[in-house]
Z-matrix of the N, CA and C atoms (Angstrom, degrees):
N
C 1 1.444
C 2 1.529 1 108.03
N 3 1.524 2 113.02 1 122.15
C 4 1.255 3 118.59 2 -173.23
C 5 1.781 4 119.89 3 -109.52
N 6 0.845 5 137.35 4 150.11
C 7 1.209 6 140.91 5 159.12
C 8 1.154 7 121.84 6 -68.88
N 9 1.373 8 143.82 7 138.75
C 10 1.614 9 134.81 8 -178.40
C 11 1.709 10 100.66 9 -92.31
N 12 1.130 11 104.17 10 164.83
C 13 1.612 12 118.94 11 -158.55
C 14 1.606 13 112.26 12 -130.06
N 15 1.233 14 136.01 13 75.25
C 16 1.313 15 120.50 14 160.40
C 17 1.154 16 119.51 15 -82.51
N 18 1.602 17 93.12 16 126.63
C 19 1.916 18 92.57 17 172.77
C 20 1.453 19 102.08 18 -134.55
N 21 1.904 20 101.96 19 149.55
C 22 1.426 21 102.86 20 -163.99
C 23 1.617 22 104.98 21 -139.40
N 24 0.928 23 121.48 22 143.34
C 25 1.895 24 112.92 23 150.81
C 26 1.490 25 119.48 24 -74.22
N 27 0.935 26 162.88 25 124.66
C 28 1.259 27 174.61 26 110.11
C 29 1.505 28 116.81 27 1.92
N 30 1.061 29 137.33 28 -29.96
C 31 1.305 30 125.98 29 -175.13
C 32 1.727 31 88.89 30 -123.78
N 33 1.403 32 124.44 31 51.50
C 34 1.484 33 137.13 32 178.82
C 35 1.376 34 101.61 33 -159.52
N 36 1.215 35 120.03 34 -13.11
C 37 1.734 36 124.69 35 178.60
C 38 1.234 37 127.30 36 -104.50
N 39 1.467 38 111.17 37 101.68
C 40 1.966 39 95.95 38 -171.09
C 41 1.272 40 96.60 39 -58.78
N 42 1.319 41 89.65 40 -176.88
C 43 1.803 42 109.44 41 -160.92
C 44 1.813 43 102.92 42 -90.07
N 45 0.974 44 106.13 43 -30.20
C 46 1.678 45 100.97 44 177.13
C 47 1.396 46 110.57 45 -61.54
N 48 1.458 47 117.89 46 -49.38
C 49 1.503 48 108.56 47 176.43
C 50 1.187 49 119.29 48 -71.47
N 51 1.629 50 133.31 49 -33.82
C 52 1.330 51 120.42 50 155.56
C 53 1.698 52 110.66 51 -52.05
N 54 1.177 53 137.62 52 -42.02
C 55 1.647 54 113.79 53 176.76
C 56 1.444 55 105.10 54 -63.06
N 57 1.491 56 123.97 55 -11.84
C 58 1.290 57 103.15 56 -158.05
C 59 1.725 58 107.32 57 -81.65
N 60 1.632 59 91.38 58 -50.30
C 61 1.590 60 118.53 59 172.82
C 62 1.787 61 107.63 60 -47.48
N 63 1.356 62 109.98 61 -51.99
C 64 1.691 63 104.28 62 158.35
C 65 1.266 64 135.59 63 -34.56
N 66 1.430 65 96.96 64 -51.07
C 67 1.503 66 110.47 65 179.80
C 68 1.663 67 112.48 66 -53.41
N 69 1.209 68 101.94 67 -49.92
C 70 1.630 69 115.09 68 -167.10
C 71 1.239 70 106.67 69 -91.07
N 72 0.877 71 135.21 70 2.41
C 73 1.540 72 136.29 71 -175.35
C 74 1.636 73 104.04 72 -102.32
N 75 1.441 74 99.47 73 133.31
C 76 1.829 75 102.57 74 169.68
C 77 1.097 76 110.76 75 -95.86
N 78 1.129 77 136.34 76 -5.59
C 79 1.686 78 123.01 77 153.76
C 80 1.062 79 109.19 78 -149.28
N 81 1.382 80 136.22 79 -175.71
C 82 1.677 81 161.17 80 -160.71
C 83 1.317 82 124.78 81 -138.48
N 84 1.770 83 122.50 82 108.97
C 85 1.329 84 111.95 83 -173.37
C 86 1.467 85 98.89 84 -122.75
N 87 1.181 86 107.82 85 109.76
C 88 1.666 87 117.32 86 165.74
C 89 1.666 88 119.32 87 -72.22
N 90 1.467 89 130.33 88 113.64
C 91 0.781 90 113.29 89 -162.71
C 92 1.795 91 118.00 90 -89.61
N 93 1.275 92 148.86 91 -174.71
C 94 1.016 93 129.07 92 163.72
C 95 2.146 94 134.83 93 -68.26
N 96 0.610 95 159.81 94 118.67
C 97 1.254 96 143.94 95 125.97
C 98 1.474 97 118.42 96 -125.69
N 99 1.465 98 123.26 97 -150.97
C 100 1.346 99 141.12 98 172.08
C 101 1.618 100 101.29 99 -26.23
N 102 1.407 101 123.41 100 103.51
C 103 1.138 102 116.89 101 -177.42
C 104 1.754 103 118.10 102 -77.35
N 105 1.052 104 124.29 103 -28.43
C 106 1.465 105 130.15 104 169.15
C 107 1.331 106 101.25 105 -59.93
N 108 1.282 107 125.36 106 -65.56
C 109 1.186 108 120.81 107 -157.79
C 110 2.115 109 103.61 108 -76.19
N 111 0.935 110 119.63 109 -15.78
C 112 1.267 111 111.75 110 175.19
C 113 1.956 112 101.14 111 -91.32
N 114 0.855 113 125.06 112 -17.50
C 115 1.494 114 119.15 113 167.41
C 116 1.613 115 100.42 114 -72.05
N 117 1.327 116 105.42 115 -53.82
C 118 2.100 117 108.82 116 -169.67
C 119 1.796 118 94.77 117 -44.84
N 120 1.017 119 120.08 118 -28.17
C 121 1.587 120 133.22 119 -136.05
C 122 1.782 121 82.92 120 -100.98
N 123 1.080 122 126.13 121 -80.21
C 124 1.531 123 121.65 122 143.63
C 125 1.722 124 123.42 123 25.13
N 126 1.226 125 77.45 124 -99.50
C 127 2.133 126 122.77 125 -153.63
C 128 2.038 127 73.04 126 -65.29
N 129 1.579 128 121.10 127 -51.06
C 130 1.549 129 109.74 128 -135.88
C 131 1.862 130 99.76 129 -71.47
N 132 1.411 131 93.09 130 -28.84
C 133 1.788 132 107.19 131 -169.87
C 134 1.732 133 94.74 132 -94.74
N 135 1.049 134 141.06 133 -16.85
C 136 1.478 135 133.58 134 166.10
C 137 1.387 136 99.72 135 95.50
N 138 1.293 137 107.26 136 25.93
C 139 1.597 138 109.64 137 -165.31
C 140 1.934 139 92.03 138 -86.00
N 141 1.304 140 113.42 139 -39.64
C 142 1.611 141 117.44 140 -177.12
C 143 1.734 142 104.59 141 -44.98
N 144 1.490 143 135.36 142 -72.89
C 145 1.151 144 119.67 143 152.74
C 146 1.284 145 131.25 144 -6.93
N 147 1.177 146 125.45 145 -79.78
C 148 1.605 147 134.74 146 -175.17
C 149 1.539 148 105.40 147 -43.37
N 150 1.313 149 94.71 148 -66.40
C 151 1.866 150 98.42 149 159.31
C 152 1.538 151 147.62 150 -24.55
N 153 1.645 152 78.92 151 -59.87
C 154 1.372 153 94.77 152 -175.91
C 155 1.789 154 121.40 153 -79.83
N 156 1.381 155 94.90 154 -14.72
C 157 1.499 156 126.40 155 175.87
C 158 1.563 157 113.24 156 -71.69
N 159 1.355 158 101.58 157 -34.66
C 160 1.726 159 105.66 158 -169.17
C 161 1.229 160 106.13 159 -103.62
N 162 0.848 161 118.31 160 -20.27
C 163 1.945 162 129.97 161 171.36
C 164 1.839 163 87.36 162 -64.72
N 165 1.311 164 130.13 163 -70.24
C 166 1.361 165 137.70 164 -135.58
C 167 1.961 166 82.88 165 -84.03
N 168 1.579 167 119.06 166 -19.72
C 169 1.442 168 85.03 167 171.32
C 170 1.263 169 109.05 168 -113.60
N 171 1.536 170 112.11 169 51.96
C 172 1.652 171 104.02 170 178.53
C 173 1.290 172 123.74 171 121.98
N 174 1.443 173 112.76 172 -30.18
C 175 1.776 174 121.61 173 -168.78
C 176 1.673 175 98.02 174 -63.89
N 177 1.576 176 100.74 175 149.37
C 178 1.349 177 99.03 176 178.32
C 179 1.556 178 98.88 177 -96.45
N 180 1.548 179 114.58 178 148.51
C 181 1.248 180 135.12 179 178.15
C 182 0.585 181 111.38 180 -94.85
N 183 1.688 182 143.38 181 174.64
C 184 1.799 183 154.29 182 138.66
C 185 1.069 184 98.82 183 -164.49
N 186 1.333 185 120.42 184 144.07
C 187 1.319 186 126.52 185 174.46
C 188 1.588 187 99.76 186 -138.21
N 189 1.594 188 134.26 187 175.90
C 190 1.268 189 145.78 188 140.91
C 191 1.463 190 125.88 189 -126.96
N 192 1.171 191 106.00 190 112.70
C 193 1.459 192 120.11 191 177.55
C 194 1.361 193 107.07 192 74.76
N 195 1.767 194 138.91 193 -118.12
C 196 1.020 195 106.70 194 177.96
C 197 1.309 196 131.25 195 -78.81
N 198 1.606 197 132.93 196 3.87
C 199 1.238 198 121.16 197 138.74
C 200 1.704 199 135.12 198 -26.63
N 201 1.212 200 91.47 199 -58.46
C 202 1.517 201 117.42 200 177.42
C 203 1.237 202 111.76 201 -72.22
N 204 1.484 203 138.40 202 -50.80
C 205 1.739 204 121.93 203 146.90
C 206 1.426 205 125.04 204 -49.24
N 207 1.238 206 120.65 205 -0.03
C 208 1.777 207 103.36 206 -161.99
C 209 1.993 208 77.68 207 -91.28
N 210 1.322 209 99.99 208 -17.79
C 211 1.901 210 87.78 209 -145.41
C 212 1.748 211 97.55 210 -91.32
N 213 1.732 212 112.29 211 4.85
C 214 1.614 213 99.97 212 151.90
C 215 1.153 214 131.00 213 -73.56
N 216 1.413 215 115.49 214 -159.86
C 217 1.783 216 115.74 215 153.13
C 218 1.620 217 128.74 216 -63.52
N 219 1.177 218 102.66 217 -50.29
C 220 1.390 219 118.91 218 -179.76
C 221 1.649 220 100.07 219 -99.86
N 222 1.550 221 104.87 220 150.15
C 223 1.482 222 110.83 221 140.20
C 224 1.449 223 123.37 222 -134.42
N 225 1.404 224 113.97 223 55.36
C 226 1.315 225 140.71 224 157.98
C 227 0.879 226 157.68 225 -53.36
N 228 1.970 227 99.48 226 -43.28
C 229 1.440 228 112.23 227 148.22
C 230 1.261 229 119.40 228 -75.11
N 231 1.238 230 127.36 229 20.18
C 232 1.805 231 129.44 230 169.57
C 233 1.741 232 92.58 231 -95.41
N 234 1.036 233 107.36 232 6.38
C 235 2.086 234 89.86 233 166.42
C 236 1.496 235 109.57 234 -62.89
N 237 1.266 236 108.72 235 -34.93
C 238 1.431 237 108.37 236 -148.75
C 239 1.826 238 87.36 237 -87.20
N 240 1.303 239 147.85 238 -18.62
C 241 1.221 240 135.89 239 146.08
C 242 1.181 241 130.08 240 -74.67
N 243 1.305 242 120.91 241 -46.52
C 244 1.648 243 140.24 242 -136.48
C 245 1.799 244 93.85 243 -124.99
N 246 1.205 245 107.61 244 138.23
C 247 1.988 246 118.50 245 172.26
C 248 1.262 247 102.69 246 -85.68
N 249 1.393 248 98.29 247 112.88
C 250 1.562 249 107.63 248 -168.64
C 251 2.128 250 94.12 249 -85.59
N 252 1.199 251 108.07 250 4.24
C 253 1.687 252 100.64 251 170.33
C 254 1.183 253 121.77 252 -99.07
N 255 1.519 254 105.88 253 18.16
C 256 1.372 255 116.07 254 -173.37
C 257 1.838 256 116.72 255 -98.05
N 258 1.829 257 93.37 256 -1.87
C 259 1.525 258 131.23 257 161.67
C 260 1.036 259 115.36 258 -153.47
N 261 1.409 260 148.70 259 101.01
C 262 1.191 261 139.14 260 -153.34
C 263 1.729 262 110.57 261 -85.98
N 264 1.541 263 84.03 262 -42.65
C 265 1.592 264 92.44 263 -178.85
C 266 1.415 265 114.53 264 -95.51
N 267 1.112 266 136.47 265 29.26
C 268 1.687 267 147.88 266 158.16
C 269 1.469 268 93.98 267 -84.64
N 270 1.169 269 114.25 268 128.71
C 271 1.465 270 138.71 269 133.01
C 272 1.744 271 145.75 270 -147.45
N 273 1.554 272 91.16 271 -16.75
C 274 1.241 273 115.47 272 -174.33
C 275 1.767 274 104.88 273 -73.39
N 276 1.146 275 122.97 274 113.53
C 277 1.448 276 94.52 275 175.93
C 278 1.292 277 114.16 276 -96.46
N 279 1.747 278 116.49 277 -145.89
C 280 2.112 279 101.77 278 -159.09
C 281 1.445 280 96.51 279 -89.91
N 282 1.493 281 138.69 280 -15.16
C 283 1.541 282 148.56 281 161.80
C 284 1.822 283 83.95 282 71.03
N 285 1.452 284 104.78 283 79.87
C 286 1.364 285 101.73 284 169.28
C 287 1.875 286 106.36 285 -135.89
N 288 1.467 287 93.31 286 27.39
C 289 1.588 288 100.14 287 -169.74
C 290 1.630 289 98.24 288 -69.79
N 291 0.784 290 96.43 289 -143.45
C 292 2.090 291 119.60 290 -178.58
C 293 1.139 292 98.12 291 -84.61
N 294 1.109 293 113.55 292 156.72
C 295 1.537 294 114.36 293 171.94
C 296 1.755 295 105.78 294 -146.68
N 297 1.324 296 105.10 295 140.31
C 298 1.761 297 78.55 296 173.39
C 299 1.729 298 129.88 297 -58.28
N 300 1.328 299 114.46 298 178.13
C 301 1.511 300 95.87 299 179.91
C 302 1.529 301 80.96 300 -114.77
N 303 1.406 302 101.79 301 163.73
C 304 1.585 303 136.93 302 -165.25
C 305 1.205 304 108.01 303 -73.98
N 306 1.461 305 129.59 304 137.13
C 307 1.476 306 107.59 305 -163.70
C 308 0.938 307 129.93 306 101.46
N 309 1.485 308 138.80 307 -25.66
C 310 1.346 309 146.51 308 -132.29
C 311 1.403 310 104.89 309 -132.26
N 312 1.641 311 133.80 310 96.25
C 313 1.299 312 120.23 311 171.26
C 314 1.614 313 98.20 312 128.26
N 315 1.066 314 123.22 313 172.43
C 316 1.612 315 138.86 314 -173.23
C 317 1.357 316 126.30 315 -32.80
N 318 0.689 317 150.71 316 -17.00
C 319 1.654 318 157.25 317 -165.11
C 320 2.020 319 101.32 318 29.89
């Protein structure tokens, strides 16, 4: 028993078939590289939205390395690996980590 496998490049994928492949997909694996440039790659095709949208209603995530940084707030601490001039204006990442839940803690 196998799992099915879409795998894609992102700045080679219009955006309809990435919503489409979203749609049908039960989870999301971002893989690692150049973390600026895979956010620019993101944000430029509007693919970060779609993403960041389906994570927030449920989609399961995983990422490694800069997968896994794009999907905080920041991706900032990737200076100290990654050439952050390789997007100058990327920093924000899709902020689809954990969040606390509401309610929770001292009043």
């Amino acid at each position: 028993m196998g799992c099915p496998l879409n795998e894609g490049n992102l700045t080679e994928t219009p955006l309809s078939v990435f919503r489409h492949e979203l749609e049908q997909a039960d989870c999301v694996y971002v893989a690692s590289g150049e973390t600026f440039r895979l956010l620019h790659a993101l944000k430029s095709t509007g693919a970060d939205q779609l993403l960041a949208d389906a994570v927030r209603n449920g989609k399961l995530y995983a990422g490694s390395s800069a997968g896994a940084i794009i999907a905080g707030p920041s991706i900032e601490p990737a200076t100290v690996m990654d050439d952050p001039s390789t997007a100058p204006r990327v920093s924000d990442g899709l902020c689809v980590g954990s969040q606390p839940a509401q309610g929770d803690g001292p009043e």
